[in-house]
C-alpha positions in Angstrom: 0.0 0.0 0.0 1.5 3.4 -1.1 0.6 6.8 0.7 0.1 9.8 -1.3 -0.2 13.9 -0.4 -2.8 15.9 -2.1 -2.0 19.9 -1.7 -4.2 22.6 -1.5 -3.9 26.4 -2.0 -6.6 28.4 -0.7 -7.7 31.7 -1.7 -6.9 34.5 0.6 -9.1 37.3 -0.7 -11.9 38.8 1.5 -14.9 36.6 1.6 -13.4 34.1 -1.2 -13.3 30.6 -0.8 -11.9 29.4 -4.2 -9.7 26.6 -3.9 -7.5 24.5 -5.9 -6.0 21.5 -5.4 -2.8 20.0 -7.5 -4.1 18.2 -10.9 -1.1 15.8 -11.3 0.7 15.0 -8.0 3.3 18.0 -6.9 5.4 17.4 -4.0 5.7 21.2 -3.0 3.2 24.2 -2.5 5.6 25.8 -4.9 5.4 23.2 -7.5 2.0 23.8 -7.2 1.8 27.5 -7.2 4.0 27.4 -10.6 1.3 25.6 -12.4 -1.0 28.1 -10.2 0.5 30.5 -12.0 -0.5 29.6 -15.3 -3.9 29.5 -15.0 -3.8 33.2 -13.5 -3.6 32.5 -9.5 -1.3 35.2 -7.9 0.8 35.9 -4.9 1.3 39.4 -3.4 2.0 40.6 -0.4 -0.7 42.1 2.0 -0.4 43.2 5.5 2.7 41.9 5.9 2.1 38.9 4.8 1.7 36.9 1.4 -1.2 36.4 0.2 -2.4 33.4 -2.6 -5.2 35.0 -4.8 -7.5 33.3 -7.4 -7.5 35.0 -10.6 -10.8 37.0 -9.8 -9.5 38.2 -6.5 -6.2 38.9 -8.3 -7.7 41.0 -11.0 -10.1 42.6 -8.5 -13.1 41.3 -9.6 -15.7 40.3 -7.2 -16.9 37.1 -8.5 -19.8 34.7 -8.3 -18.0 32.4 -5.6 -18.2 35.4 -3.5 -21.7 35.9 -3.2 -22.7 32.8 -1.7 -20.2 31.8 0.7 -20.4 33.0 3.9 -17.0 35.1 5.6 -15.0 33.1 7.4 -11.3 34.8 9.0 -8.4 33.1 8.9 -5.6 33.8 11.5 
């Protein structure tokens, strides 16, 4: 029996919960966050902080996955 990891980047934008999870199996978040990259996900930092940001959140548009999820912090 083999073990395997499935990563997950969350979005970090207010009220967004967009996530995406790795399509092909990537042993690091960065692996993952370079093939993020290509389908318009960004970093940047905020507050001090960096934030992962889907591509609406990234291009400041307020998108449908906003509306209906409810607000929930993260520390």
């Amino acid at each position: 029996m083999t073990a395997t990891q499935i990563l997950l980047i969350r979005c970090d934008g207010p009220g967004c919960v967009a996530e995406w999870g790795s399509p092909a199996p990537a042993d690091t978040h960065a692996e993952l966050r370079a093939h993020l990259r290509t389908q318009g996900w960004a970093r940047r930092r905020s507050g001090g902080r960096v934030a992962d940001l889907c591509p609406d959140c990234a291009e400041g548009r307020i998108g449908p996955h906003h509306q209906d999820a409810p607000y929930t912090p993260r520390a």
